[in-house]
C-alpha positions in Angstrom: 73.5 37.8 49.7 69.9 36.3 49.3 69.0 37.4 53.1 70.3 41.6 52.1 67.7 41.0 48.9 64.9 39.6 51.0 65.9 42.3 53.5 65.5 45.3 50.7 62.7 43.5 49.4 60.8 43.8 52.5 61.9 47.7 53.2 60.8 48.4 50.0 57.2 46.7 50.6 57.1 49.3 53.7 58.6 52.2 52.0 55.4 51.9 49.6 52.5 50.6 51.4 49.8 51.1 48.6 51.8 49.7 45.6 52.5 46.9 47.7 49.0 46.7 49.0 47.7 46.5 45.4 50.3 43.9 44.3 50.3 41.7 47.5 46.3 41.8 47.3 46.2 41.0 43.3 48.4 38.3 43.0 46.9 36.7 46.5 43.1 36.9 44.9 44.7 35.2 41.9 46.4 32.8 43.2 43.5 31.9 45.8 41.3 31.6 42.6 43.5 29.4 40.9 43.8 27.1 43.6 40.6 27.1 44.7 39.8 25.5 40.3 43.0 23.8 41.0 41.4 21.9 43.8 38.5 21.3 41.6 39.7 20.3 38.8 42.2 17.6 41.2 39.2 16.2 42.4 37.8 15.5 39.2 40.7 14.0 37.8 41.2 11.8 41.2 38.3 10.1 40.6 38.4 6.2 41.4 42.4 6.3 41.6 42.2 5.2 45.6 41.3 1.7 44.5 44.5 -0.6 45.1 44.1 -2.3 41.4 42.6 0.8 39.5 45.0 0.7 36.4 43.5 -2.8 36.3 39.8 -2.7 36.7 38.1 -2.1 33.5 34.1 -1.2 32.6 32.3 -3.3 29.6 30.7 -0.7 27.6 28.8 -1.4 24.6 27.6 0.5 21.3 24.5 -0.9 19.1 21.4 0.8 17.5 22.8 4.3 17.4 23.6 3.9 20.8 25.9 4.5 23.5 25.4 2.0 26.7 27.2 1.7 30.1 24.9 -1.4 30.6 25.7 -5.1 29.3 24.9 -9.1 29.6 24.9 -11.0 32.3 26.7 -14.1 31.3 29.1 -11.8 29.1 31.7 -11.7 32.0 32.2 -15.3 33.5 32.2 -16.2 30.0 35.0 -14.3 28.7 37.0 -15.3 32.3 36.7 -18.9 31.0 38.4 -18.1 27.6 40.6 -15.4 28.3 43.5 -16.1 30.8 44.3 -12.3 30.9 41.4 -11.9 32.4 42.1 -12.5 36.6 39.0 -11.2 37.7 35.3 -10.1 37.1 31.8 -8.7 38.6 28.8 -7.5 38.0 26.7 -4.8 39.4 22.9 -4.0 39.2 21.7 -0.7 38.5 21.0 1.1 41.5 17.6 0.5 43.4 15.2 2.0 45.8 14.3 0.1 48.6 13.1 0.5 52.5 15.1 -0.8 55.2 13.8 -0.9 58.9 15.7 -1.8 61.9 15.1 -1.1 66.2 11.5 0.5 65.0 14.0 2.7 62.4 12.4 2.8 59.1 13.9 4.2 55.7 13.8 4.3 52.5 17.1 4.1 50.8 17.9 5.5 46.9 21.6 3.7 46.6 21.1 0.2 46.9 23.4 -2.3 44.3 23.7 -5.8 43.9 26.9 -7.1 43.1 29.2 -10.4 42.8 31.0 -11.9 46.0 34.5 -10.1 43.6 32.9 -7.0 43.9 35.1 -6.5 47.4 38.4 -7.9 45.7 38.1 -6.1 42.8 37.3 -2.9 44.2 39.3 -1.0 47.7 36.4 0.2 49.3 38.3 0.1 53.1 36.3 -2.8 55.1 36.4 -1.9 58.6 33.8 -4.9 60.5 33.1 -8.4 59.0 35.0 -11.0 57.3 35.4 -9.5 53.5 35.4 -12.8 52.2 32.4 -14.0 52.9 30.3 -11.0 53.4 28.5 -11.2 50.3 28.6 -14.6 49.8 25.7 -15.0 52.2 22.3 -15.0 50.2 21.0 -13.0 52.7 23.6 -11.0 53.8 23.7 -7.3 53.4 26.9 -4.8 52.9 26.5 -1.3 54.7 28.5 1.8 55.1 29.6 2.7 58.9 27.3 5.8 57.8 24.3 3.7 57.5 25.9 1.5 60.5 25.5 4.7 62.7 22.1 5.7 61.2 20.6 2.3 61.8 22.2 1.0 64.7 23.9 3.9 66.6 26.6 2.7 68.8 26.0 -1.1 68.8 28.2 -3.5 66.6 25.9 -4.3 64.2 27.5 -7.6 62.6 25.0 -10.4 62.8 22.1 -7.2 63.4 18.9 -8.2 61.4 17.6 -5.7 59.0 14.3 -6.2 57.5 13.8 -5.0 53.4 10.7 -3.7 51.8 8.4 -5.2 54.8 8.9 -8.8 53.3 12.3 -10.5 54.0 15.4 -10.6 56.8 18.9 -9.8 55.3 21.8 -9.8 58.4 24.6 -7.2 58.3 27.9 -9.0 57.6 30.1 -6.8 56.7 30.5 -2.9 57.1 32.8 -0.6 54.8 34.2 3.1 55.2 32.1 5.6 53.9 32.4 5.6 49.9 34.6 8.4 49.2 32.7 11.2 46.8 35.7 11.0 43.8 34.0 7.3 43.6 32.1 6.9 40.4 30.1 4.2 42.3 28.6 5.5 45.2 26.0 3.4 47.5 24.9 2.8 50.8 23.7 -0.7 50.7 25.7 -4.1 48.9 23.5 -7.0 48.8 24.3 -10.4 47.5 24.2 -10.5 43.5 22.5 -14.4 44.0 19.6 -12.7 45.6 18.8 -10.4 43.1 15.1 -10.8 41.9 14.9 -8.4 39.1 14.8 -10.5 36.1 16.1 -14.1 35.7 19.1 -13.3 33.7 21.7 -13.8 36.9 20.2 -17.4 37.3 20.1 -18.4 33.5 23.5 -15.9 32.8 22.0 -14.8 29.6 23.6 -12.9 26.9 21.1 -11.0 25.3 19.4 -8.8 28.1 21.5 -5.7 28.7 20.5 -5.1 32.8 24.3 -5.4 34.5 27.2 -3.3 35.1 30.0 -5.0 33.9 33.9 -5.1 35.1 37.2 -7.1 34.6 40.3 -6.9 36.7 43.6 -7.9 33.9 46.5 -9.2 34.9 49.2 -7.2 36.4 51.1 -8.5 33.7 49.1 -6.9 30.9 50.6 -3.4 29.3 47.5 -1.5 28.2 48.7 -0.2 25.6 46.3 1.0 22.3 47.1 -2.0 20.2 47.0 -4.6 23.5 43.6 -2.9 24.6 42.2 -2.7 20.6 43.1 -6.6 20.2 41.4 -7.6 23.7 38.2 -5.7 22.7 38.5 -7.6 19.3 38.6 -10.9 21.2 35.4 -10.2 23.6 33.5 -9.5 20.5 34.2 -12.0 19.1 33.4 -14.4 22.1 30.2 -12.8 22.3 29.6 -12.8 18.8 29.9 -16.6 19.3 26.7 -16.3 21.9 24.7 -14.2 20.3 25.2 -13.8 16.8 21.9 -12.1 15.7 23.4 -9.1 18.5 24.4 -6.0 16.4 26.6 -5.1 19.3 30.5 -4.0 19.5 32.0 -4.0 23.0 34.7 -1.5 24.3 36.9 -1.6 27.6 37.0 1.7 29.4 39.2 2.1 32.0 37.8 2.7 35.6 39.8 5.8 36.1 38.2 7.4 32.9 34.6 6.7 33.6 33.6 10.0 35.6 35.2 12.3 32.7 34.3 9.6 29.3 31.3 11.2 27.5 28.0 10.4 29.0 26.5 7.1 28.1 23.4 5.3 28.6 22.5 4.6 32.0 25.7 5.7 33.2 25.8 6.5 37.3 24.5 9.6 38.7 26.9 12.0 39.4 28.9 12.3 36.0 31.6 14.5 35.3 32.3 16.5 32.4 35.6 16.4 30.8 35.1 19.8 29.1 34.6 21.5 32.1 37.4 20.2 33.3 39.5 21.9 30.7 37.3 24.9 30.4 38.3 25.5 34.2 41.5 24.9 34.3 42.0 27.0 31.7 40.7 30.0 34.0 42.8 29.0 36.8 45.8 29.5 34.3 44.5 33.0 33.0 43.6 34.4 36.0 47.5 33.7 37.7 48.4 35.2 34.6 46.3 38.2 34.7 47.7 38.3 38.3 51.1 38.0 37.6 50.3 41.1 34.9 49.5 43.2 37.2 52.6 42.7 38.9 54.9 43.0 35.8 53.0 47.0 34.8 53.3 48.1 38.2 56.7 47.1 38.8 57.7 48.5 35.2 55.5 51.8 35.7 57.5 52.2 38.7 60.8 52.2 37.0 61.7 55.6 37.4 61.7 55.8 41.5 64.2 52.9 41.4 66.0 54.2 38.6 68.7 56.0 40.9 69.2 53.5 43.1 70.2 51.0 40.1 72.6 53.3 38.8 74.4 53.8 42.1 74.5 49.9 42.3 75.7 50.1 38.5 78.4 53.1 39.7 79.5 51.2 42.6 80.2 47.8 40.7 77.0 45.7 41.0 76.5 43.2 37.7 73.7 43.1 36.0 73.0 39.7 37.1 73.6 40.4 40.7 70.6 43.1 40.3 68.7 40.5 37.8 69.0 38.3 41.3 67.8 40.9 43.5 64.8 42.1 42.0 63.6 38.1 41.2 64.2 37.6 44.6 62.2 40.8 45.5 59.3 39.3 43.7 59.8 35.8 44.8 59.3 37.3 48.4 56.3 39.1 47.3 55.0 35.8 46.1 55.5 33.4 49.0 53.9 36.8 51.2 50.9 36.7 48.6 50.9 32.8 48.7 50.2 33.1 53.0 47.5 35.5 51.9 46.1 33.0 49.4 45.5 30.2 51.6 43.5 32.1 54.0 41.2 33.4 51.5 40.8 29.5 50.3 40.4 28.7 53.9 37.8 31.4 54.5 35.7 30.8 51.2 36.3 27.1 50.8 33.0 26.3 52.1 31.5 28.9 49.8 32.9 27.2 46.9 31.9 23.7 48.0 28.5 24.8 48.0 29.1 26.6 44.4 30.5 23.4 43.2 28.6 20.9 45.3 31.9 19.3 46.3 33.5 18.6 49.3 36.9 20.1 48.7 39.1 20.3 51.7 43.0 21.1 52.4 45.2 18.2 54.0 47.7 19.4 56.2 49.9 16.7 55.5 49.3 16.5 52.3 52.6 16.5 51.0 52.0 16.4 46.9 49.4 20.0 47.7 52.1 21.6 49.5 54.7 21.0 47.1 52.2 21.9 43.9 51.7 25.6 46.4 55.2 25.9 46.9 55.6 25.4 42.9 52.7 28.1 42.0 54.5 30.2 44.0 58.1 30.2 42.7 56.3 30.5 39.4 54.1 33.3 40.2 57.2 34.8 41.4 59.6 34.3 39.0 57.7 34.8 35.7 56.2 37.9 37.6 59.3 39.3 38.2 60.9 38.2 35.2 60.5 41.4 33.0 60.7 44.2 35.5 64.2 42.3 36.5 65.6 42.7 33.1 63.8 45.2 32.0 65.3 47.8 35.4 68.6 45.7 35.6 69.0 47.2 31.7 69.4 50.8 32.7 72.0 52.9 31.9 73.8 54.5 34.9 75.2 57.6 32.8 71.9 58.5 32.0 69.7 58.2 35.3 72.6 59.5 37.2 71.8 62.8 35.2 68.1 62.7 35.3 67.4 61.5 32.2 64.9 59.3 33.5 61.6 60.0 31.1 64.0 58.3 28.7 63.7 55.1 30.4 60.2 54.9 28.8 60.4 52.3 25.8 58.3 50.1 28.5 55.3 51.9 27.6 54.1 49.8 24.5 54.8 46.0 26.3 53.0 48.0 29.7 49.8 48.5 27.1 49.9 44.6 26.1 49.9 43.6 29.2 46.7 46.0 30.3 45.3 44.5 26.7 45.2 41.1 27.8 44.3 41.7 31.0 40.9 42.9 29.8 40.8 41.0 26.9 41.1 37.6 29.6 38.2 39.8 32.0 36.0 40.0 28.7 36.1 36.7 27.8 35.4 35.4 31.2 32.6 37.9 31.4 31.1 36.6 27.6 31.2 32.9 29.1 29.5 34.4 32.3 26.8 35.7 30.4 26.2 33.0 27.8 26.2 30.2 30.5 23.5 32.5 32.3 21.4 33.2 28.9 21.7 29.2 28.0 20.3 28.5 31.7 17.3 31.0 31.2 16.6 29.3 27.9 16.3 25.7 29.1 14.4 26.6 31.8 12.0 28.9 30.1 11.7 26.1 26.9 9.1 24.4 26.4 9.5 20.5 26.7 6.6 19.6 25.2 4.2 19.4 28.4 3.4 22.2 31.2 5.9 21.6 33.7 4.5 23.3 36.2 2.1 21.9 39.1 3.0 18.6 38.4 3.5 16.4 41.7 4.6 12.5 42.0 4.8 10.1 44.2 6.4 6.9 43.5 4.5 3.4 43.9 6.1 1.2 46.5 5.5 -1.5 48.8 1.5 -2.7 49.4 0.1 0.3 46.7 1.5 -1.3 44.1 -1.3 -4.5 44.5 -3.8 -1.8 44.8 -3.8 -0.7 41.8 -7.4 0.1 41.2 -8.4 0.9 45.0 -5.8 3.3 44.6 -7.4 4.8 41.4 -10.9 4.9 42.9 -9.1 7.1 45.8 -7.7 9.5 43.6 -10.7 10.1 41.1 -12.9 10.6 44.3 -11.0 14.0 45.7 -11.3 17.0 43.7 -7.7 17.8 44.7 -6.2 14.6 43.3 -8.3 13.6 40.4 -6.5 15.5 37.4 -3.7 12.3 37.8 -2.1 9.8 35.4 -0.2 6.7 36.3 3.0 6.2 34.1 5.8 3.3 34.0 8.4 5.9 34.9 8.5 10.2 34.3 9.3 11.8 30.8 12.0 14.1 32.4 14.7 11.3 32.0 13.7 8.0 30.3 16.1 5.3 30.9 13.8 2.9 29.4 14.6 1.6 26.1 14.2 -1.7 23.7 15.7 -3.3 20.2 12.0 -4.9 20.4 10.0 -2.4 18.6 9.3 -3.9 14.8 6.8 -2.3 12.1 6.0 -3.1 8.4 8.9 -1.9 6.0 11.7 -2.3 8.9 14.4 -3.2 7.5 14.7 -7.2 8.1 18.0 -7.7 10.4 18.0 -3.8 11.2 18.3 -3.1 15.0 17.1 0.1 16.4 17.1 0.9 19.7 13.8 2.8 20.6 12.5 4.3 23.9 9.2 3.0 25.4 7.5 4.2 28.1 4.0 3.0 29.7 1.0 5.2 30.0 -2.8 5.3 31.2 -5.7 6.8 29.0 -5.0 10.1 31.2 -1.5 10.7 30.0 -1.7 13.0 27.8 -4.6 15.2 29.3 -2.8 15.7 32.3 0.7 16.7 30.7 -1.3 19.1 28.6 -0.1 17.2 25.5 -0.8 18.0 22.2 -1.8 15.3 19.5 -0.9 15.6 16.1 -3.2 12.8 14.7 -5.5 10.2 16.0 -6.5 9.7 19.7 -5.1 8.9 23.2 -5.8 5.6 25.2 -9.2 5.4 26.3 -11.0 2.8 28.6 -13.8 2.7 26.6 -11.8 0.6 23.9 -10.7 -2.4 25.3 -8.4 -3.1 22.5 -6.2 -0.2 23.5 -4.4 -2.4 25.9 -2.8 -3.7 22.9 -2.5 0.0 21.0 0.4 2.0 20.6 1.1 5.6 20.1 3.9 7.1 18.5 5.8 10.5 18.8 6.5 12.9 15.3 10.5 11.5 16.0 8.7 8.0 15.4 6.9 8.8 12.3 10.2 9.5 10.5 11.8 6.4 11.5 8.9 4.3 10.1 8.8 6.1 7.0 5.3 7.6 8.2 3.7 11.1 8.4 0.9 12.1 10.8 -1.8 11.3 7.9 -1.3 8.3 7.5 0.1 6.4 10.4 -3.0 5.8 12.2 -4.3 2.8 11.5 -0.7 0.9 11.0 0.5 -2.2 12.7 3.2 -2.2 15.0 4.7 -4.5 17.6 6.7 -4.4 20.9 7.8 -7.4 22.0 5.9 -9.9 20.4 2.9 -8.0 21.2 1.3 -6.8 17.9 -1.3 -3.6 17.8 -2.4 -0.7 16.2 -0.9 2.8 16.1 -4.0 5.0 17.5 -2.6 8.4 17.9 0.7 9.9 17.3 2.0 12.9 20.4 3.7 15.8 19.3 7.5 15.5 20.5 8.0 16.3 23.6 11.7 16.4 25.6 12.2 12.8 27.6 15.8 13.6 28.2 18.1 16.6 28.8 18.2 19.6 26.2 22.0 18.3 25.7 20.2 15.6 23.3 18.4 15.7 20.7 14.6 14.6 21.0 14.6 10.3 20.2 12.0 8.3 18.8 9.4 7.0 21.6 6.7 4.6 21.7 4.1 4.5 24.1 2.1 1.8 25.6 -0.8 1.0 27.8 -0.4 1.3 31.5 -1.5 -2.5 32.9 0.7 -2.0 36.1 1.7 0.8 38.2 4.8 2.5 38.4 4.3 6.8 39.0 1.7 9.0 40.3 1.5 12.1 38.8 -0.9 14.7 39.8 -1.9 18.4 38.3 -2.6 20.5 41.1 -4.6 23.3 40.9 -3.2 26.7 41.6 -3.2 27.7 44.9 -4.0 24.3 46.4 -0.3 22.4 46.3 -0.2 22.0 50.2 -3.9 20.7 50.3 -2.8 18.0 47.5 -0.3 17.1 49.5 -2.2 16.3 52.4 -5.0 14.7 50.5 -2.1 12.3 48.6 -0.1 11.5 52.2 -3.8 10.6 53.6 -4.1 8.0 50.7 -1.1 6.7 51.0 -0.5 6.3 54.4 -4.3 4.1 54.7 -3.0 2.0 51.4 0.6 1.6 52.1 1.3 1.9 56.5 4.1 0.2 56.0 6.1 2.6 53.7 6.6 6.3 54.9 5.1 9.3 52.2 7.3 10.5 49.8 6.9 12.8 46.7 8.3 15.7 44.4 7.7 18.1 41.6 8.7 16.9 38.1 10.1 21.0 37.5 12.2 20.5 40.4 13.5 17.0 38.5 13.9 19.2 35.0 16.0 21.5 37.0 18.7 18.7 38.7 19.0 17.4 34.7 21.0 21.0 34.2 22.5 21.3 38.0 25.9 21.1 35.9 25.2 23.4 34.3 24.0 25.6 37.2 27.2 25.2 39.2 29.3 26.2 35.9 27.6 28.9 35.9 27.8 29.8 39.7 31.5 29.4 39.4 32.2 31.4 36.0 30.1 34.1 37.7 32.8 34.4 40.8 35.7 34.4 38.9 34.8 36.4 35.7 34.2 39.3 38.6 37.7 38.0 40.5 38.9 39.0 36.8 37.6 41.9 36.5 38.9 43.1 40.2 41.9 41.7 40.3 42.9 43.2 36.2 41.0 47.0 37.7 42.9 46.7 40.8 46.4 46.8 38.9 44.2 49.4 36.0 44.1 52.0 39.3 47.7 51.7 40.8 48.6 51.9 37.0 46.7 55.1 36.6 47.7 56.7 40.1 50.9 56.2 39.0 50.3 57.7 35.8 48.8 60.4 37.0 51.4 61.5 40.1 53.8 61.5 36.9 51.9 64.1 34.9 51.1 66.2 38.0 53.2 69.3 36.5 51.9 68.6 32.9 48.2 68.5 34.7 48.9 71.8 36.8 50.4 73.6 34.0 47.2 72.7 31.4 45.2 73.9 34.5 47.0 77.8 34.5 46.3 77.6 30.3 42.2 77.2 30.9 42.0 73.6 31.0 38.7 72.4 32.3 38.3 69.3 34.6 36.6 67.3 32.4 38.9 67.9 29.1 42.3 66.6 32.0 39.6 63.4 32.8 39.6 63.0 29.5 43.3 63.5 28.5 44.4 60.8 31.6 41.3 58.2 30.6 41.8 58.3 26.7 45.2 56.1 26.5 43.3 53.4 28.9 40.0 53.5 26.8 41.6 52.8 23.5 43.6 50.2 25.1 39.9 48.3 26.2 38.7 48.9 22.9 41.5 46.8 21.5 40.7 44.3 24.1 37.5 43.9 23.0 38.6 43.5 19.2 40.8 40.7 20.2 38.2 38.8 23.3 35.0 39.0 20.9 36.3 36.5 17.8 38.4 34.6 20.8 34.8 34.3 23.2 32.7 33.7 20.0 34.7 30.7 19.3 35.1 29.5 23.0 31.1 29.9 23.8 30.3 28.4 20.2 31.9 25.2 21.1 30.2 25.0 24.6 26.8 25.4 23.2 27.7 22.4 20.7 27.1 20.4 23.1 23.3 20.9 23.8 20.9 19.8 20.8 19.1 22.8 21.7 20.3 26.2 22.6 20.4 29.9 22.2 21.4 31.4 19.2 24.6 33.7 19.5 23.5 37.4 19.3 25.6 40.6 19.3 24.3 41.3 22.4 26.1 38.2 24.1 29.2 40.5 23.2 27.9 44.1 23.8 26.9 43.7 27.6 30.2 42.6 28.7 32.1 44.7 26.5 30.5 47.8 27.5 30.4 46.6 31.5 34.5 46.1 31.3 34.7 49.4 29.5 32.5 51.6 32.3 34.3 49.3 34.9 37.9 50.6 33.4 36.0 54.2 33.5 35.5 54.1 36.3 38.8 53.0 37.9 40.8 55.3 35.7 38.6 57.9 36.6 38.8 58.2 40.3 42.6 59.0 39.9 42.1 60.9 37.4 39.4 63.2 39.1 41.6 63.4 42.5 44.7 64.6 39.8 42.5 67.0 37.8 41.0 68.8 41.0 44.0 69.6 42.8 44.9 73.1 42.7 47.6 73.8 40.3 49.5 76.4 42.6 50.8 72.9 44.7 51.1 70.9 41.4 53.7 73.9 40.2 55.2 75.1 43.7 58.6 73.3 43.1 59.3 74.4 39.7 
């Protein structure tokens, strides 16, 4: 029985080649969208769920002054090991460093170098593929690599027991080499190198409590259920061992599961690379419309179509078919349609995969033997199918046989008002889609167009590393004698994304006990000259006062901390660190971090050391900089190859998440949009074959060709109108909650709701309008001839 359905099924696909062209072609571009966000949105939820113990392996996160931190002690982990048996394992990690490697006369320098525990390889699954795990980093001077970096420094050879040299000074051996980090990792690095021989700071050696520097995990017992209460009463227990440690810290500890991390809300120093779990949602939301706006299409056609197929049911009906029998055939009709649509699908995805990876900046791919994707297809599929061809299967299963037997067929129209919900929603899902399209693109423009404070622009940097950094003032004298490098400062670190911060900042009137955590940042006298700063009160750092290597100054965020205004702050004490001086000039705010967060109090220092080069170039002359800056640097430092950037460039990868939101919102707001106008035309060619006599006979009375446009477009219009009644309160709400999320963003305008309103409207025009322009044109002689 099910092979005669799929048999008519396919006899009626050829018997009709466009309606099946536009169904087969709308449900494939949905269903290649939604699997296309489907395949996103799995690889953001897969993240870190490879490792063999992941349900395990928890982070140490902690919250104090206000703040959020991903960072913590370093003798917080051992000692909670030593008093909590539930606790089977533990490591630490460094944040991630910068350092050059050469080996065989191959120099480079490397951004994703760690330092972590000997645990760090039984803790975590990274595959180990050359060395002995267990002792790879117990060697002081042993070094962890990827087989990429395996390859890149050593090509072919075995490069176990292979000498690499670091940062021109010291010999670390490779002893161990590990698959390539796989990109759903939260951690991802090139380079493992023995915690014991980390020279950062002496907190490894004296396991100190107090100095938040380390990335901190535990690996519970396979015995411990994780539940709320179980988790709630573990966190109570490290606090309280901590507490015992430090008990001046105003700190509260929290364990977040490893599998959580890439999707938890942004913290302090968290790894690069962090997901967003509202993206997440927002996306698979879309995936979920846009099958559904698919599978729309599918329902109005096949109901609009009711009245060729109306004989045939009631011959089925006469000859003794069941309603369910006929319920089964046309399901099955549409199930066929699906699976054909589903074939379709998967070469789209296979076609524009590579597009969307670079959309995304993922590296999305389709396993063959992936047995889990093909069963999740095989599910989309059957439901596409079956909720598609759920009402046109009742609804044409329904009819009676008495009546279409005698032509009363126009009767069989109480399908018109659910047809016009279903072209409602359609639009009113395109609309939406189109509102987030164009508030994602006006938020974008905003950011990029706002001012942070400083001119962005013509600012270039290059990093001290290696011998510069002990040539401090040679490298100074260098700078100030070119004309194309002497508009420079020299800065701790760049105010695009500060990750510097302190609880050592005290002033008179703090409240005694009180811990604030305040960013810092060290600057020359040339600072604020060259970021075209603007001071609100007092003066920058100058080397004609010697004193001001003690002196602070403050941003306006500052002065409301301390109680101050810009009046009367010069002149006040304050100290960082032990260090007391005098506050001698207070910066207008400027933006440190991303516009997602609010502007934070900062407090800036003299520059003793080195730490960033930043140059204003002059216009016109960015190449000749260049030159003039590698020519420096390659006479101060031989050793260490030239490397810069441009600080815009930087303030542009702070909102690249947004920036690929926005890339993919763009392609599937107009997937939307074709895939709801595609069913909008074989809707209104239908439409319009069905008033062919009514159109030829207005024709004979005087009708013009506009007034029939008009008379076939109307219905649709007024349909989109209530669309965009129901998508505006709906988008306001949806885009109202994105922009929540940055401290500062646009404000939501009329406009925002106009534009896309009026594009889905012209675009329905315009659909409706071809067949309705082909139906009002034709001469009504051969619209009449068979009355």
């Amino acid at each position: 029985m099910l092979k005669t359905y799929f048999k008519l099924a396919y006899r009626n696909i050829i018997k009709d080649t466009a309606y099946s062209f536009i169904n087969i072609t709308g449900l494939a571009v949905g269903m290649a969208s939604s699997i296309l966000i489907l395949l996103w949105v799995q690889n953001e939820l897969s993240y870190d769920k490879f490792h063999k113990n992941a349900d395990q392996i928890y982070r140490i996160t902690c919250d104090f002054g206000g703040s959020k931190d991903a960072l913590n002690s370093a003798g917080l982990p051992l000692g909670l090991k030593d008093k909590l048996p539930i606790i089977r394992n533990t490591v630490r990690l460094s944040y991630i460093s910068t350092n050059l490697f050469e080996a065989d006369n191959k120099k480079f320098e490397e951004k994703r170098v760690i330092y972590a525990d000997p645990s760090f390889l039984e803790v975590f699954s990274f595959p180990f593929i050359q060395g002995d795990q267990s002792t790879a980093l117990k060697q002081v001077n042993g070094a962890v690599i990827t087989q990429e970096m395996a390859k890149k420094y050593f090509g072919d050879q075995n490069p176990i027991g292979k000498s690499l040299r670091k940062d021109n000074s010291e010999n670390l051996i490779v002893t161990g080499v590990l698959k390539d980090i796989p990109s759903n990792s939260d951690l991802q690095f090139d380079f493992i190198l023995p915690m014991a021989a980390f020279k950062g700071n002496n907190d490894i050696l004296n396991n100190s409590w107090d100095n938040f520097n380390f990335y901190d995990y535990l690996q519970l017992d396979k015995g411990f259920n994780p539940t709320k209460e179980n988790l709630s009463l573990l966190e109570k227990q490290i606090n309280e061992i901590y507490h015992e440690h430090s008990p001046d810290t105003k700190a509260s500890f929290q364990l977040q599961p490893l599998t959580k991390i890439h999707l938890a809300p942004e913290r302090l120093a968290d790894m690069p690379g962090h997901g967003n779990e509202q993206y997440v949602t927002i996306f698979f939301i879309i995936a979920i419309l846009i099958l559904i706006v698919a599978c729309i299409n599918f329902m109005n056609l096949a109901t609009a179509r009711s009245a060729r197929r109306a004989k045939e049911i009631g011959l089925r009906k006469v000859a003794g078919a069941k309603r369910g029998q006929l319920i089964l055939q046309f399901i099955s009709e549409s199930i066929f349609i699906s699976f054909l649509s589903l074939f379709l699908a998967l070469g789209i995805v296979w076609l524009f995969l590579p597009v969307f990876n670079d959309l995304s900046n993922r590296t999305l791919s389709i396993h063959i033997l992936d047995f889990k994707l093909w069963m999740t297809l095989f599910g989309i599929a059957l439901f596409t199918g079956l909720i598609s061809g759920s009402y046109p299967a009742f609804f044409l299963s329904g009819f009676n046989p008495v009546k279409v037997l005698k032509g009363n067929v126009k009767s069989m129209g109480g399908n018109l008002l659910f047809r016009n919900a279903l072209v409602i929603t359609q639009f009113m899902v395109s609309i939406i889609l189109l509102v987030g399209t164009v508030a994602i693109y006006k938020q974008l423009k905003f950011i990029k167009n706002r001012n942070p404070g400083f001119e962005k622009s013509n600012l270039l940097y290059m990093e001290m590393t290696g011998d510069i950094v002990n040539k401090l003032e040679t490298l100074k004298n260098e700078l100030r004698q070119n004309p194309l490098t002497n508009d420079f400062t020299i800065t701790s670190s760049l105010p695009t994304n500060l990750g510097s911060w302190t609880f050592g900042v005290n002033w008179d009137g703090k409240t005694p006990g009180s811990q604030t955590l305040i960013p810092w940042m060290a600057v020359d006298e040339d600072f604020i000259h060259v970021f075209r700063m603007k001071l609100l009160a007092g003066r920058s750092f100058s080397g004609a006062f010697k004193t001001d290597s003690n002196n602070y100054i403050i941003n306006g965020k500052m002065l409301g901390v301390m109680g101050l205004n810009a009046t009367n702050a010069i002149g006040k004490s304050l100290t960082l660190w032990g260090n007391k001086g005098t506050i001698i000039g207070v910066v207008k705010d400027f933006n440190f971090k991303p516009s997602q967060q609010a502007i934070q109090p900062l407090v800036l220092q003299f520059n003793k050391e080195g730490g960033v080069v930043v140059i204003r170039t002059q216009p016109g002359k960015t190449n000749s900089t260049i030159q003039a800056l590698s020519k420096i640097s390659q006479e101060l430092n031989p050793a260490y190859p030239f490397k810069f950037d441009f600080l815009d460039q930087d303030l542009s990868n702070l909102y690249k998440g947004e920036q690929q939101m926005g890339n993919i919102f763009n392609l599937f707001a107009i997937l939307g949009i074709f895939i709801s106008c595609l069913g909008l035309y074989g809707l209104s060619a239908f439409m319009a074959e069905q008033r062919t006599k009514e159109i030829g006979v207005r024709k004979v009375l005087g009708a013009s060709v506009f007034e029939l446009v008009y008379l076939l477009s109307a219905s649709t219009t007024k349909l989109i109108l209530i669309a965009i009644c129901i998508a505006i309160p709906l988008s306001w709400y949806a885009v109202d909650r994105w922009l929540a999320s940055f401290a500062y963003h646009i404000n939501i305008s009329w406009l925002l709701f106009f534009i896309p309103s009026l594009a889905s409207l012209c675009v329905a025009w315009l659909t409706v309008s071809y067949e309705s322009m082909k139906a009002a044109v034709v001469n009504p002689i051969k619209s009449l001839k068979t009355e």
